[in-house]
PDB file with SEQRES, HELIX, SHEET and CRYST1 records, atoms N, CA, C and O in Angstrom:
SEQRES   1 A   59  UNK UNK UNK UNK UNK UNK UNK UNK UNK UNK UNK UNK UNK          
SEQRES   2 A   59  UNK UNK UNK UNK UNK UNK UNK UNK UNK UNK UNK UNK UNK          
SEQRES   3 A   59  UNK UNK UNK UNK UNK UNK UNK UNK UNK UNK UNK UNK UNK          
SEQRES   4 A   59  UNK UNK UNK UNK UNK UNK UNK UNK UNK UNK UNK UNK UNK          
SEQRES   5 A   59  UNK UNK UNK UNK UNK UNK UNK                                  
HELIX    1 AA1 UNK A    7  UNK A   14  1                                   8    
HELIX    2 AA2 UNK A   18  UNK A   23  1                                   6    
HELIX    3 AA3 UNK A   44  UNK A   58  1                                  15    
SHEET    1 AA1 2 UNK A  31  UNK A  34  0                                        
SHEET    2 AA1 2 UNK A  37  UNK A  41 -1                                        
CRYST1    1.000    1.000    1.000  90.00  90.00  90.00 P 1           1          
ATOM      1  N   UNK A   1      43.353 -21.000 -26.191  1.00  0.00           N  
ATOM      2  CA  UNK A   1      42.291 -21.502 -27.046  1.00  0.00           C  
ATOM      3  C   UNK A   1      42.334 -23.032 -27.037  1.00  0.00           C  
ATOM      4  O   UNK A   1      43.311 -23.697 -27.382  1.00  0.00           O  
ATOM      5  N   UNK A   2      41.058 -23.558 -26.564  1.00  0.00           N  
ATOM      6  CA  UNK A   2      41.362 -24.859 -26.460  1.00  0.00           C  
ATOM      7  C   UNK A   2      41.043 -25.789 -27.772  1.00  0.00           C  
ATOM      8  O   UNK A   2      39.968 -25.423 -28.249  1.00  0.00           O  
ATOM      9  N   UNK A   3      41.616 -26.858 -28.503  1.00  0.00           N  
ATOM     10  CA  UNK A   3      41.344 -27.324 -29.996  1.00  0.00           C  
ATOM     11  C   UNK A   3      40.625 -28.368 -29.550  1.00  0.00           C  
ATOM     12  O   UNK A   3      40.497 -28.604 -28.349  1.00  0.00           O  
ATOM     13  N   UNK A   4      39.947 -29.279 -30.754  1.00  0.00           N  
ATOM     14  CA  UNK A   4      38.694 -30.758 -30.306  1.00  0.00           C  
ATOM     15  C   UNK A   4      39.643 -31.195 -31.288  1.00  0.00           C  
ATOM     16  O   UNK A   4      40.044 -30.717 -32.349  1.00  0.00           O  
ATOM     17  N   UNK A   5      39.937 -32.428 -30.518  1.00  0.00           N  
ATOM     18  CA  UNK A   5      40.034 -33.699 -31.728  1.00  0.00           C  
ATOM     19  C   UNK A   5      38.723 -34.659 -32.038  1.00  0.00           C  
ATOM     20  O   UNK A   5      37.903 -35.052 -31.208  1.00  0.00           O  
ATOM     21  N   UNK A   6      38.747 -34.937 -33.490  1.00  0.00           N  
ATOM     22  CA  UNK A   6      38.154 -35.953 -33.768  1.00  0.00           C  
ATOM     23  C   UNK A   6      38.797 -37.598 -33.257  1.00  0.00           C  
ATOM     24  O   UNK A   6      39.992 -37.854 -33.104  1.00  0.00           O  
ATOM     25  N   UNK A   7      37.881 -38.364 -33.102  1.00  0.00           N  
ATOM     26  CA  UNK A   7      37.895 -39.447 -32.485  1.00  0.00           C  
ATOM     27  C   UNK A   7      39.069 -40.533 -33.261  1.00  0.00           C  
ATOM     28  O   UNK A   7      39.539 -41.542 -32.736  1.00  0.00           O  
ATOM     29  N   UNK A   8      39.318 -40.115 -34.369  1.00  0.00           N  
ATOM     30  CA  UNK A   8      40.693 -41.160 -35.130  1.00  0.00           C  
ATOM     31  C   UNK A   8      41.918 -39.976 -34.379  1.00  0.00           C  
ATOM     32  O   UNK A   8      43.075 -40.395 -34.405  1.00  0.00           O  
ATOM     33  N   UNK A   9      41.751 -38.871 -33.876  1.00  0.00           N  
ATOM     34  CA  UNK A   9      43.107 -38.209 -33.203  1.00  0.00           C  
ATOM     35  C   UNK A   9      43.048 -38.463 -31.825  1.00  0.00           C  
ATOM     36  O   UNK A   9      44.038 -38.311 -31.109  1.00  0.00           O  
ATOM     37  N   UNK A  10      41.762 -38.910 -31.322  1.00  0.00           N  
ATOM     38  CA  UNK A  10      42.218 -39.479 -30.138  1.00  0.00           C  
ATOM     39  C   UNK A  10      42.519 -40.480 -29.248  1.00  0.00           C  
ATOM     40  O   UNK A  10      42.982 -40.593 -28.113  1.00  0.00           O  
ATOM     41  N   UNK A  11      41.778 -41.706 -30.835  1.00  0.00           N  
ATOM     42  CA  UNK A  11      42.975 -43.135 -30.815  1.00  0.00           C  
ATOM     43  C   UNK A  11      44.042 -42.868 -30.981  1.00  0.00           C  
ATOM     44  O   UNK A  11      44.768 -43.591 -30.299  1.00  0.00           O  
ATOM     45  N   UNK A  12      44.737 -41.948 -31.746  1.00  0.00           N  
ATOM     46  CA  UNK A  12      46.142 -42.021 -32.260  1.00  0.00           C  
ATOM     47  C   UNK A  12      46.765 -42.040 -30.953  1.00  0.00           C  
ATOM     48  O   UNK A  12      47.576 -42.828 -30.468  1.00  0.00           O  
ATOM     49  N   UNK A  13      46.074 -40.747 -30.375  1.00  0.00           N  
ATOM     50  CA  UNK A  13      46.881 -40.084 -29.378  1.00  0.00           C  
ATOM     51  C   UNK A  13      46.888 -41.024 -27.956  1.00  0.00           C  
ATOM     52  O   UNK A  13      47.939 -41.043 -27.314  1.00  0.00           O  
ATOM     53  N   UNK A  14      45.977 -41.633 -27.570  1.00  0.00           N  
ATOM     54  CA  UNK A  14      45.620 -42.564 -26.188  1.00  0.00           C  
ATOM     55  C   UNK A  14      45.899 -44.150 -26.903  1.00  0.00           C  
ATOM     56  O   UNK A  14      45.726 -45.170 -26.237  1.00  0.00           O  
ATOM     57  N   UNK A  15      46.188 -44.172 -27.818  1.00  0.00           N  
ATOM     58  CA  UNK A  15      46.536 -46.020 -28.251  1.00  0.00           C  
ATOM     59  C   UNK A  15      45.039 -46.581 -27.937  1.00  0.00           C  
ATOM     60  O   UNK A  15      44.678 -47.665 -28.396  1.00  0.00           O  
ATOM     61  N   UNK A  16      44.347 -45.922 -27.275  1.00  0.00           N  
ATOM     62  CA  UNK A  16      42.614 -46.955 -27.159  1.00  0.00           C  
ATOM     63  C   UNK A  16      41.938 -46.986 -28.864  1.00  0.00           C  
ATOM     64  O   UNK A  16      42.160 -46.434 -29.942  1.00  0.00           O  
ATOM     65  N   UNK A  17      40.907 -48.102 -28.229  1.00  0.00           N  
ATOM     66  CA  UNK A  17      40.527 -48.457 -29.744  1.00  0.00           C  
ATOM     67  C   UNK A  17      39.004 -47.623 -29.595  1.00  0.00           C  
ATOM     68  O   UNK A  17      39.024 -47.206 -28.437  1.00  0.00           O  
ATOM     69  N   UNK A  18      37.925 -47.267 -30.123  1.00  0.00           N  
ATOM     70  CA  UNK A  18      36.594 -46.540 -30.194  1.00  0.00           C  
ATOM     71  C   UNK A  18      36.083 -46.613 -29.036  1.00  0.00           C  
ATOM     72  O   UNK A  18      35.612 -45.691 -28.370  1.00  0.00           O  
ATOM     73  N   UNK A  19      36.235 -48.599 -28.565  1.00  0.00           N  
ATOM     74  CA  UNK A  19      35.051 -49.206 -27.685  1.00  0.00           C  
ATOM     75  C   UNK A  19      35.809 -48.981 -26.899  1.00  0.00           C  
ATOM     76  O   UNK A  19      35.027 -48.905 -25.951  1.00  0.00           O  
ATOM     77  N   UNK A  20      37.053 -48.741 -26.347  1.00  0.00           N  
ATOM     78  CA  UNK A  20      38.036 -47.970 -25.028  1.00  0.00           C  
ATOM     79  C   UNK A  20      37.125 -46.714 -24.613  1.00  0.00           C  
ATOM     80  O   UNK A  20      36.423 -46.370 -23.663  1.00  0.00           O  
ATOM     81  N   UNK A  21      37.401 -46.386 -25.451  1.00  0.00           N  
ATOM     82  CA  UNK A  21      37.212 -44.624 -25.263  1.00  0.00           C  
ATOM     83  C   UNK A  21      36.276 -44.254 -24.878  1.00  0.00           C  
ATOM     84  O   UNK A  21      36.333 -43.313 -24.086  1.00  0.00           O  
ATOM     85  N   UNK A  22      34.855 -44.861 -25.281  1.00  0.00           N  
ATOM     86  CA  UNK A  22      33.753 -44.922 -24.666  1.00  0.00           C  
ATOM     87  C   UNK A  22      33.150 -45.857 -23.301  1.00  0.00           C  
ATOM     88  O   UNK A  22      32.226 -45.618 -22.524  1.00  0.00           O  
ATOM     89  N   UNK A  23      33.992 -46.871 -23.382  1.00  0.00           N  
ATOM     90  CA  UNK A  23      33.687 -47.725 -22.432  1.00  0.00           C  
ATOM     91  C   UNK A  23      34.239 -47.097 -20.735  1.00  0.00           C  
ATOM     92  O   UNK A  23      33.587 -47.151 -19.693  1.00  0.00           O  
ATOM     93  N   UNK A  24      35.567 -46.551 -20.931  1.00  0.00           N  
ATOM     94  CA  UNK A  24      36.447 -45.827 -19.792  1.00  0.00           C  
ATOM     95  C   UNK A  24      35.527 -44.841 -19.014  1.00  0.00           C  
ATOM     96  O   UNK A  24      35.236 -43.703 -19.383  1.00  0.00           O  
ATOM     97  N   UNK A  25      35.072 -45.536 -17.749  1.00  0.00           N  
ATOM     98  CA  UNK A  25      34.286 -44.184 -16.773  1.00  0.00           C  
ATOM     99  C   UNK A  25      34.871 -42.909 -16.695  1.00  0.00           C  
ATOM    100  O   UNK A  25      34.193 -41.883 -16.623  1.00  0.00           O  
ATOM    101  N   UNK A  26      36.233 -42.928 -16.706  1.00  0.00           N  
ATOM    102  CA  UNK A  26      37.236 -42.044 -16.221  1.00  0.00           C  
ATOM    103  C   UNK A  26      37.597 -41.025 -17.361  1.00  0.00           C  
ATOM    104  O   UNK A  26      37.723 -39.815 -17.171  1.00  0.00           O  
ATOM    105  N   UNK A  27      37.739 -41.626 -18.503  1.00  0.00           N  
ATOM    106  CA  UNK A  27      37.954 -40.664 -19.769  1.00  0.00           C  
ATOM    107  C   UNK A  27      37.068 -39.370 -19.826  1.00  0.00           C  
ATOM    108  O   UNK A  27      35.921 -39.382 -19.380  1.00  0.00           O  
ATOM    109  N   UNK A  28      37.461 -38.593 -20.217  1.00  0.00           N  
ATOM    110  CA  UNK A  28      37.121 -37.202 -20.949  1.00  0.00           C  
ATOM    111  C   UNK A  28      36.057 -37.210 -21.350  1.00  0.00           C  
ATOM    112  O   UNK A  28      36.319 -37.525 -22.510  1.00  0.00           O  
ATOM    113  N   UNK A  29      34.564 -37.071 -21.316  1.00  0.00           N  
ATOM    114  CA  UNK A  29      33.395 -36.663 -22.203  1.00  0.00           C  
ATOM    115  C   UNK A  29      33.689 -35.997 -23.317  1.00  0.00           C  
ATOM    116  O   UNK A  29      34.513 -35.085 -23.389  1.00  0.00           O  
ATOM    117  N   UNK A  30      32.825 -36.565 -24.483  1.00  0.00           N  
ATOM    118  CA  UNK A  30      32.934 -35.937 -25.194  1.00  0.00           C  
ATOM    119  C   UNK A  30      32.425 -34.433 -25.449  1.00  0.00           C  
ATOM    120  O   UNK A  30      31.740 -34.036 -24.506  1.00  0.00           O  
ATOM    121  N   UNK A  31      32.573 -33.565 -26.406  1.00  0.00           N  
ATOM    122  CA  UNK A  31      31.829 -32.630 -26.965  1.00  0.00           C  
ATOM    123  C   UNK A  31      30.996 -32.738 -27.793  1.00  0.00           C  
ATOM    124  O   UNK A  31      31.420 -33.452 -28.701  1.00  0.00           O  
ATOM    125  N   UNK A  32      29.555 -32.240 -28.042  1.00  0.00           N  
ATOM    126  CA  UNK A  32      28.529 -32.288 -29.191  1.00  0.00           C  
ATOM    127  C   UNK A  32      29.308 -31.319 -30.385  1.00  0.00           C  
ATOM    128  O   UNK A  32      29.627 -30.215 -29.942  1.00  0.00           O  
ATOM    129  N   UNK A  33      29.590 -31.507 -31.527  1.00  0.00           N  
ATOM    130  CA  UNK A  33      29.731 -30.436 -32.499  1.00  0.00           C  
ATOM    131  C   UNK A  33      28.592 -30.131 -33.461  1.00  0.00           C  
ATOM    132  O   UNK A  33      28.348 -29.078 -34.050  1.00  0.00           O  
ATOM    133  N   UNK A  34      28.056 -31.110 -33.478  1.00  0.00           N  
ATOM    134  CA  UNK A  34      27.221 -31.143 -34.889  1.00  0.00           C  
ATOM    135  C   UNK A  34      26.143 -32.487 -34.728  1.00  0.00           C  
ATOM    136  O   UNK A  34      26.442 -33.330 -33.883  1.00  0.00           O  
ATOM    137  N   UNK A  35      24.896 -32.677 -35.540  1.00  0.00           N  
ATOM    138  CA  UNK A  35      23.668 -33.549 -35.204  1.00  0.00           C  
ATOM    139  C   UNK A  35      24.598 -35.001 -34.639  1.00  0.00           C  
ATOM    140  O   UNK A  35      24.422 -35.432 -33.499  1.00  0.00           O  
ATOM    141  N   UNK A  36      25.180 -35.386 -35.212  1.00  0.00           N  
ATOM    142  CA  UNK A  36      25.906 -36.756 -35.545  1.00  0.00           C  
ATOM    143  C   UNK A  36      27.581 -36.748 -35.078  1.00  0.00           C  
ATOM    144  O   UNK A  36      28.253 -37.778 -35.046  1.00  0.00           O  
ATOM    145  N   UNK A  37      28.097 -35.412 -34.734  1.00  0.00           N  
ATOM    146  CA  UNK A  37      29.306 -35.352 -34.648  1.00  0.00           C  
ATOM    147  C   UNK A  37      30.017 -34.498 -33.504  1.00  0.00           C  
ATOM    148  O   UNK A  37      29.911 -33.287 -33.313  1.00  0.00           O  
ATOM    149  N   UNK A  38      30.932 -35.633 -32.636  1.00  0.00           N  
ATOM    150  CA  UNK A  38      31.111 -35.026 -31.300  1.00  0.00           C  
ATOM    151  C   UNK A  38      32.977 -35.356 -31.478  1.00  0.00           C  
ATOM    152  O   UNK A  38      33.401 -36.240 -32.223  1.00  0.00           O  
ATOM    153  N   UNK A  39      33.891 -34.444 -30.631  1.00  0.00           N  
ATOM    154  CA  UNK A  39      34.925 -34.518 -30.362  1.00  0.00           C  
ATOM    155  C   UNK A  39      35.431 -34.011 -29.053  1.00  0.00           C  
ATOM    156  O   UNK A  39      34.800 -33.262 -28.306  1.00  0.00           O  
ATOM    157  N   UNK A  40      36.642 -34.494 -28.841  1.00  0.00           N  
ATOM    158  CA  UNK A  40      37.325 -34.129 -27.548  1.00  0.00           C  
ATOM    159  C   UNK A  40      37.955 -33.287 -27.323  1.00  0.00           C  
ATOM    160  O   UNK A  40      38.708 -33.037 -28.264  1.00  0.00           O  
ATOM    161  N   UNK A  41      38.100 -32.445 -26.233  1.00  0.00           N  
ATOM    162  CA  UNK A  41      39.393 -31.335 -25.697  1.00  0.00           C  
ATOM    163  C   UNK A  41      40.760 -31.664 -25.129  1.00  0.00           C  
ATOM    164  O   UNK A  41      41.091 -32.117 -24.034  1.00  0.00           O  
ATOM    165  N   UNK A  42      41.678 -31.186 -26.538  1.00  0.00           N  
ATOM    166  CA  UNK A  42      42.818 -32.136 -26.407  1.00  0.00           C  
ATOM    167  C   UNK A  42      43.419 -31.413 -25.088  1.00  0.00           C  
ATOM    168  O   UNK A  42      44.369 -32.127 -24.767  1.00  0.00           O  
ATOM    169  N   UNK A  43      43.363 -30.778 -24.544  1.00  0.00           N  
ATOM    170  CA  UNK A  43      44.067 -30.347 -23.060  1.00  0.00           C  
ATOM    171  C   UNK A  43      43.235 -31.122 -22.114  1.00  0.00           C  
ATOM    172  O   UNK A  43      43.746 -31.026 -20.998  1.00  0.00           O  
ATOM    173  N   UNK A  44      42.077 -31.912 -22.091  1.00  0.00           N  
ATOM    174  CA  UNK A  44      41.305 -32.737 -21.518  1.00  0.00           C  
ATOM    175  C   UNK A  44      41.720 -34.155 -21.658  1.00  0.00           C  
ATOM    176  O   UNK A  44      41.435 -34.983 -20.792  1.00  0.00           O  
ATOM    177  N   UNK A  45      42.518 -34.513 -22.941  1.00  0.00           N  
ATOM    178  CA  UNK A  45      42.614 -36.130 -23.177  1.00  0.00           C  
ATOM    179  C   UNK A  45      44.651 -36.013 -22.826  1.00  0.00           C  
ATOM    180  O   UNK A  45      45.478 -36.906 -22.641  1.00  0.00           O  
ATOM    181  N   UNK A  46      44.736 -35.068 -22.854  1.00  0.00           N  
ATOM    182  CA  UNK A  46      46.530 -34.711 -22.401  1.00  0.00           C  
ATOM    183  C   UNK A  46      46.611 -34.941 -20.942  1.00  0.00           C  
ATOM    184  O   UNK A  46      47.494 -35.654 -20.464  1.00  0.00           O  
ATOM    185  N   UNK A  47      45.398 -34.152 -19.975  1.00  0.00           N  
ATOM    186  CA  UNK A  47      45.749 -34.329 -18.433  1.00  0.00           C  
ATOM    187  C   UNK A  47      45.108 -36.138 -18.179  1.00  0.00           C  
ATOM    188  O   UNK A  47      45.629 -36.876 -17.343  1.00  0.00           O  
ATOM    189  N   UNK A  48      44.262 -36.458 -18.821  1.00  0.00           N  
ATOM    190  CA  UNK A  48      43.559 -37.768 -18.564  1.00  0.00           C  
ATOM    191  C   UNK A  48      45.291 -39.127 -18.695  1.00  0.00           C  
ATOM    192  O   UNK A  48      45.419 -40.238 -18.181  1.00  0.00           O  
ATOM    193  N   UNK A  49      46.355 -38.271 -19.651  1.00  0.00           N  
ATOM    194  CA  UNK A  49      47.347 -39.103 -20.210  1.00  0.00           C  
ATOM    195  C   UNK A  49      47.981 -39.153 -18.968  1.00  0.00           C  
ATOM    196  O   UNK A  49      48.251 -40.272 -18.533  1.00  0.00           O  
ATOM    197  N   UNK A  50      48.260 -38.212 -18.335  1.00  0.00           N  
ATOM    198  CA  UNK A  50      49.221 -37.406 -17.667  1.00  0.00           C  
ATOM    199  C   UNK A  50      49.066 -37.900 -16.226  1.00  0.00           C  
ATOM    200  O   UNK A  50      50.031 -38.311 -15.580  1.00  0.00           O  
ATOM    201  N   UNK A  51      47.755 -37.843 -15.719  1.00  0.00           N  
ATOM    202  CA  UNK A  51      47.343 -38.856 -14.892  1.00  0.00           C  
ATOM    203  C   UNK A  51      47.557 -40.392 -14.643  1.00  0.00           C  
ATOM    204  O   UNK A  51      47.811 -41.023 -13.617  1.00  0.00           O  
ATOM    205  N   UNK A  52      47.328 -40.834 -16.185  1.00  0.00           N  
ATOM    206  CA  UNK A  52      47.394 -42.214 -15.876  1.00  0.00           C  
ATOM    207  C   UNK A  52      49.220 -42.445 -15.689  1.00  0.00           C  
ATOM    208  O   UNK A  52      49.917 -43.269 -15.098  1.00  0.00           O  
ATOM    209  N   UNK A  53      49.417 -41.558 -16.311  1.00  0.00           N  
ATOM    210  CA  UNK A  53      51.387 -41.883 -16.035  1.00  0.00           C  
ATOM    211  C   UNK A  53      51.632 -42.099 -14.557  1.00  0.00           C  
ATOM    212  O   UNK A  53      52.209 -43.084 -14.097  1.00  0.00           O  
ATOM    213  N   UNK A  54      51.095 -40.993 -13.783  1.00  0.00           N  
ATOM    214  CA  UNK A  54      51.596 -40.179 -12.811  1.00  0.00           C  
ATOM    215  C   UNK A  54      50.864 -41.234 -11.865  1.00  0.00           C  
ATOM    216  O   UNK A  54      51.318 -41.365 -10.729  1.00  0.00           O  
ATOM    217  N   UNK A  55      49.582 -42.120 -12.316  1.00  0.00           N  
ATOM    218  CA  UNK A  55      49.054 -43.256 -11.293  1.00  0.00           C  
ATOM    219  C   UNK A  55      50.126 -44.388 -11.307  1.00  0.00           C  
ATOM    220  O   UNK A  55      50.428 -44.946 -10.252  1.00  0.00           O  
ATOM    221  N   UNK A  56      50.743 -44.756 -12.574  1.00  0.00           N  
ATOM    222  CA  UNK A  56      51.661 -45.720 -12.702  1.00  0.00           C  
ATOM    223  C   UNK A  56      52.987 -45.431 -12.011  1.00  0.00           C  
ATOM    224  O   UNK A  56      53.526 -46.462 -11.610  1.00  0.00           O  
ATOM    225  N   UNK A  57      53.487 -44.597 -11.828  1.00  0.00           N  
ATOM    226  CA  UNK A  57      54.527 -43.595 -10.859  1.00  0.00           C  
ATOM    227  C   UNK A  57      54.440 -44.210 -10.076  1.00  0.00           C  
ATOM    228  O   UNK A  57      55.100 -45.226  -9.859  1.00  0.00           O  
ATOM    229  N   UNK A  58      53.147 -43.506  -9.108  1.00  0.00           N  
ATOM    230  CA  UNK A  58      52.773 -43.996  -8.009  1.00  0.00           C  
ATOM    231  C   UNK A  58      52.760 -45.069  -7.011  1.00  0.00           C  
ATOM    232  O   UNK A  58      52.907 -45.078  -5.788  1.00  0.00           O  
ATOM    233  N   UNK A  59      52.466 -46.275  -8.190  1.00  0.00           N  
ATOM    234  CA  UNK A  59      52.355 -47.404  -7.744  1.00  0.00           C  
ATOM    235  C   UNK A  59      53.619 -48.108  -7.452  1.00  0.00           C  
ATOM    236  O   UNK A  59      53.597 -49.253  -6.999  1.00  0.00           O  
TER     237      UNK A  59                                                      
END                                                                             
């Protein structure tokens, strides 16, 4: 079962600030929940983490 975070759990969780999160081509789309209210799939903002580690590895 996959859970949505709201957008203050997924600053917590990525250290980005609002205008990150939206600005990042690469980040996770959001989800629509409601007229005004959208959140993320935290197994979506976990592999996006997981990646950027694994690019820094890399390098």
């Amino acid at each position: 079962m996959s859970k949505l975070l709201r957008i203050d759990a997924v600053k917590q969780m990525t250290g980005l600030s609002r205008s990150a999160i939206y600005a990042d081509p690469e980040f996770p789309k959001s989800v629509k929940i409601g007229q005004r209210t959208v959140a993320w799939v935290e197994a979506e903002i976990a592999a996006w983490i997981e990646a950027r580690i694994a690019r820094r590895e890399a390098a």
